[in-house]
N, C-alpha and C positions, 0 to 999 in steps of 0.2 A: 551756541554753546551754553549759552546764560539760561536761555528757555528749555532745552534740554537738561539741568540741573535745578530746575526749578523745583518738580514734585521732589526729588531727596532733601532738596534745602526746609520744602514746608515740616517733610517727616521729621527730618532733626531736631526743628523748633518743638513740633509736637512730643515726641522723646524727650526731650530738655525738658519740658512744662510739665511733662508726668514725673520728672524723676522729683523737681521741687518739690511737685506735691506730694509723693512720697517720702520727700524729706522732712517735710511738715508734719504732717503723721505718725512720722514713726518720734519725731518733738513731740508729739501731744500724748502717743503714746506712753514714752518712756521717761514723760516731767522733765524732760530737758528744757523746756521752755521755763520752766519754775525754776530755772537755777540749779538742779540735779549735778553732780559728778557726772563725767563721761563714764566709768565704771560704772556709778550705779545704775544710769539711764540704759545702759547696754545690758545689764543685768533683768533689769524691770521690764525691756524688749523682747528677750531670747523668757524668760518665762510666761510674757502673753501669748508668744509665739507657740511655744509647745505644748502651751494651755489650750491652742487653737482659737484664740482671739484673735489676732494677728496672722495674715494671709497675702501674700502679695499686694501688700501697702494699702491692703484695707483692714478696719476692725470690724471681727463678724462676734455674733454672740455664739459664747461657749454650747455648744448642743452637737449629742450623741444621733448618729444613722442607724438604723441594727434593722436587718432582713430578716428576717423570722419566719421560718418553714415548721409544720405540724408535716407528722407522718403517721397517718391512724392503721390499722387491720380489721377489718370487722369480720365475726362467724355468721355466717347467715344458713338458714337452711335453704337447701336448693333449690324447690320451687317459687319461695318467695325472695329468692337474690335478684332479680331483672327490677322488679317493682319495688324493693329496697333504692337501686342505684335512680330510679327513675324520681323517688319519692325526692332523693336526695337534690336533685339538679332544681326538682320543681322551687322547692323550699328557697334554694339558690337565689331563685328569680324575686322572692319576697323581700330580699335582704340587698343588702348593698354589697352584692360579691357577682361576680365574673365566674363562671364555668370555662376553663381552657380547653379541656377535654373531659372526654367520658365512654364507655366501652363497656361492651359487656357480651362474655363468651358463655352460648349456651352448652347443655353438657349434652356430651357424644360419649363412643362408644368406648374411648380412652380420656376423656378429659371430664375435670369436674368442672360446674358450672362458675363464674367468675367476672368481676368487674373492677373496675376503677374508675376515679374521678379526681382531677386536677383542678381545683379554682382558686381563686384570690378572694380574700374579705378583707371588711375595714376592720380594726381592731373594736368600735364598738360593737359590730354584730358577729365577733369572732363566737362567745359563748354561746351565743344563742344556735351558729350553725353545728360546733360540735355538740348540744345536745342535743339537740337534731340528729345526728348522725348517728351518737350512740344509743338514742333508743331504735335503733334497727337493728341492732344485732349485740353478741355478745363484743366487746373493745378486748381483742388479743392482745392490741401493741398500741402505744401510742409514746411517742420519739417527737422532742421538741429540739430545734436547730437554730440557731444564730448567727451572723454573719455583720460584724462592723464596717457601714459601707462610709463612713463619716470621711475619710481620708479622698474616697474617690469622688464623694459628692463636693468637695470643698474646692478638688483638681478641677471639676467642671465649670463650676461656677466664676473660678478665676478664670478659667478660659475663657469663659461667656463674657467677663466684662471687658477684658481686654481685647476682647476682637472683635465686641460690641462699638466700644470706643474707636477702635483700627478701622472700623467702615464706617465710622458716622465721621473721622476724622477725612478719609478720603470723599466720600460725600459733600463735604465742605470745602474742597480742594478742585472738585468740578465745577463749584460756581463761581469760584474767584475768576476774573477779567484777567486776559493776557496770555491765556494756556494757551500753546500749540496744539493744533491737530496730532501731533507725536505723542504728547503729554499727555492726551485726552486719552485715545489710547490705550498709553499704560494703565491710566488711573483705574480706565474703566476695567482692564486686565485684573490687577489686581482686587480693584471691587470685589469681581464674581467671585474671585477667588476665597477673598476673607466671607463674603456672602456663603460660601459653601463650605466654610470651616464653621461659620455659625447654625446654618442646619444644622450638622452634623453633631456640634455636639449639644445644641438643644434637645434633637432627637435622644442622644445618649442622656441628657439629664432629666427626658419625662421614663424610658425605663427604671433608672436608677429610684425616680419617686414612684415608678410601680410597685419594687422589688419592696422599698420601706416604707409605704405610706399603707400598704395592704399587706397580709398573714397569706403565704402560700401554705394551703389545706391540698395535700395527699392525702387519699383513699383507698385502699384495695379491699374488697370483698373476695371472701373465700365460701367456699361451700362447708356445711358443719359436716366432720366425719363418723358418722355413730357405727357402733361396734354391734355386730348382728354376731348372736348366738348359734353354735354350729348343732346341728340334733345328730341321732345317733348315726343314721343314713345319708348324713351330708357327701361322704367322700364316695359312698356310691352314685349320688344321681353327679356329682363332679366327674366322675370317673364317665358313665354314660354321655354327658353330655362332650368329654373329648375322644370319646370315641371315635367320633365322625372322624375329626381332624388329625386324629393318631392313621386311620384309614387311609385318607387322603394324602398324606407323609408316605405314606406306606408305597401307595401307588405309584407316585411319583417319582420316589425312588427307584423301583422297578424298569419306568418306562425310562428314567433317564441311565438304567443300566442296558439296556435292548438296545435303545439309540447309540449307545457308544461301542455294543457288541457287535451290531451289524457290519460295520465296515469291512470286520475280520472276518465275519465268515466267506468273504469272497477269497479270502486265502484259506482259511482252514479248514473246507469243505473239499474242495478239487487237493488239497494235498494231505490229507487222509483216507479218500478214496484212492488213491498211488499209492499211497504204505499199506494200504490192507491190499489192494491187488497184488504188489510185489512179496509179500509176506507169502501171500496164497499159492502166487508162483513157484516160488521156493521151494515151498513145502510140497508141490506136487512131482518136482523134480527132485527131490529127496526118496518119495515115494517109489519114484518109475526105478531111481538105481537101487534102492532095495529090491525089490522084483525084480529086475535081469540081473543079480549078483546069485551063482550057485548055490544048493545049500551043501557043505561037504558031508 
């Protein structure tokens, strides 16, 4: 029973030892050690706190996160949009920025030509790649966005130490003398466990210093639209040239009236030939008693 109760007794201890020490800190924190009021010290706590100096019984320096996204449009002319967006990515590779993505649709017989590019920069080489970019074209749009991630990066970071602490506490619970094979066990259960809550969200805290430590740079390219002047004979060679297709409309309407007429003439042919024989009948026996009726 006693070796079975062992690994909860150490965690207790360990709980117990963190909360002092958080008791001690939030004393140094709030000059209660200096002889402070309870009020005041609780006052002087709750505003380092919401100053974000104070964090889960540790003290962090007051500092803002902000994720900062650009959203540019550039006009490019058509044939030279591919070698714009290409120009762009190259330059890319000069600087201290990431390409995430990049595309580029050429022009067809319904679509104008077109591209975009997605990358990350560091804030010192942010100016450099937006001039860059606006000497490729004319700048239609350009849309800056902001996102405070301070509260999420803070949530992380507290998880990182306390579960930091939760595995190196159990860690040190493996090599104490005495543990049962049952114990051992758990311990090591639990290990992996806190081990893959700490992946996780280290994982989560190198995105998070993706998102603020680099400028997400959006791009779309568009093709320039110039306005072409109509001359006096424009609506004639338009007219010629749908000609054809007026034709072809034409035709196919027909055929697809033939194909739907056909089925009927196997009735309406055999029973119109019956109404005009029986008409013709008629009428010849109309005929014949006219002639054998006297004339008086």
């Amino acid at each position: 029973m006693l070796r079975k109760s062992f690994p909860f007794f150490c965690l207790a201890a360990i709980l117990c030892a963190g909360c002092a020490k958080r008791a001690v800190m939030y004393q140094k924190a709030t000059g209660l050690s200096e002889g402070k009021s309870g009020l005041a010290g609780h006052a002087a706590y709750l505003t380092l706190r919401s100053s974000g100096a104070v964090y889960a019984g540790k003290v962090f320096a007051a500092s803002r996160f902000v994720a900062v996204r650009h959203k540019l449009e550039i006009v490019e002319a058509g044939p030279g949009l591919a070698k714009s967006v290409e120009a762009v990515v190259a330059f890319c590779g000069t600087l201290q920025c990431e390409v995430l993505s990049s595309s580029v649709t050429n022009e067809t017989a319904v679509l104008s030509p077109s591209g975009s590019i997605a990358a990350r920069v560091t804030p010192q080489d942010l100016n450099k790649f937006l001039d860059f970019v606006g000497k490729q074209g004319k700048i239609a749009q350009h849309a800056t966005e902001s996102e405070d991630k301070t509260t999420a990066i803070v949530d992380v970071e507290a998880k990182l130490k306390n579960q930091t602490d939760f595995r190196d506490s159990l860690r040190r619970m493996l090599t104490k003398p005495g543990v049962s094979v049952a114990d051992l066990l758990q311990i090591q259960e639990k290990l992996a466990e806190a081990q893959a809550e700490l992946d996780s969200e280290a994982t989560q805290r190198k995105i998070l210093a993706n998102e603020t430590e680099k400028v997400y740079v959006e791009i779309a390219f568009h093709a320039e639209q110039r306005t072409i002047s109509r001359g006096a004979f424009a609506s004639v060679g338009e007219a010629l040239r749908d000609s054809g297709s007026v034709l072809g409309d034409s035709l196919a309407a027909l055929i697809t009236a033939i194909a739907a007429i056909i089925p009927w003439l196997i009735v309406i042919i055999p029973g119109l030939w019956f109404l005009i024989k029986t008409v013709r009948r008629f009428r010849e026996r109309r005929r014949a008693a006219k002639a054998a009726t006297p004339v008086a």
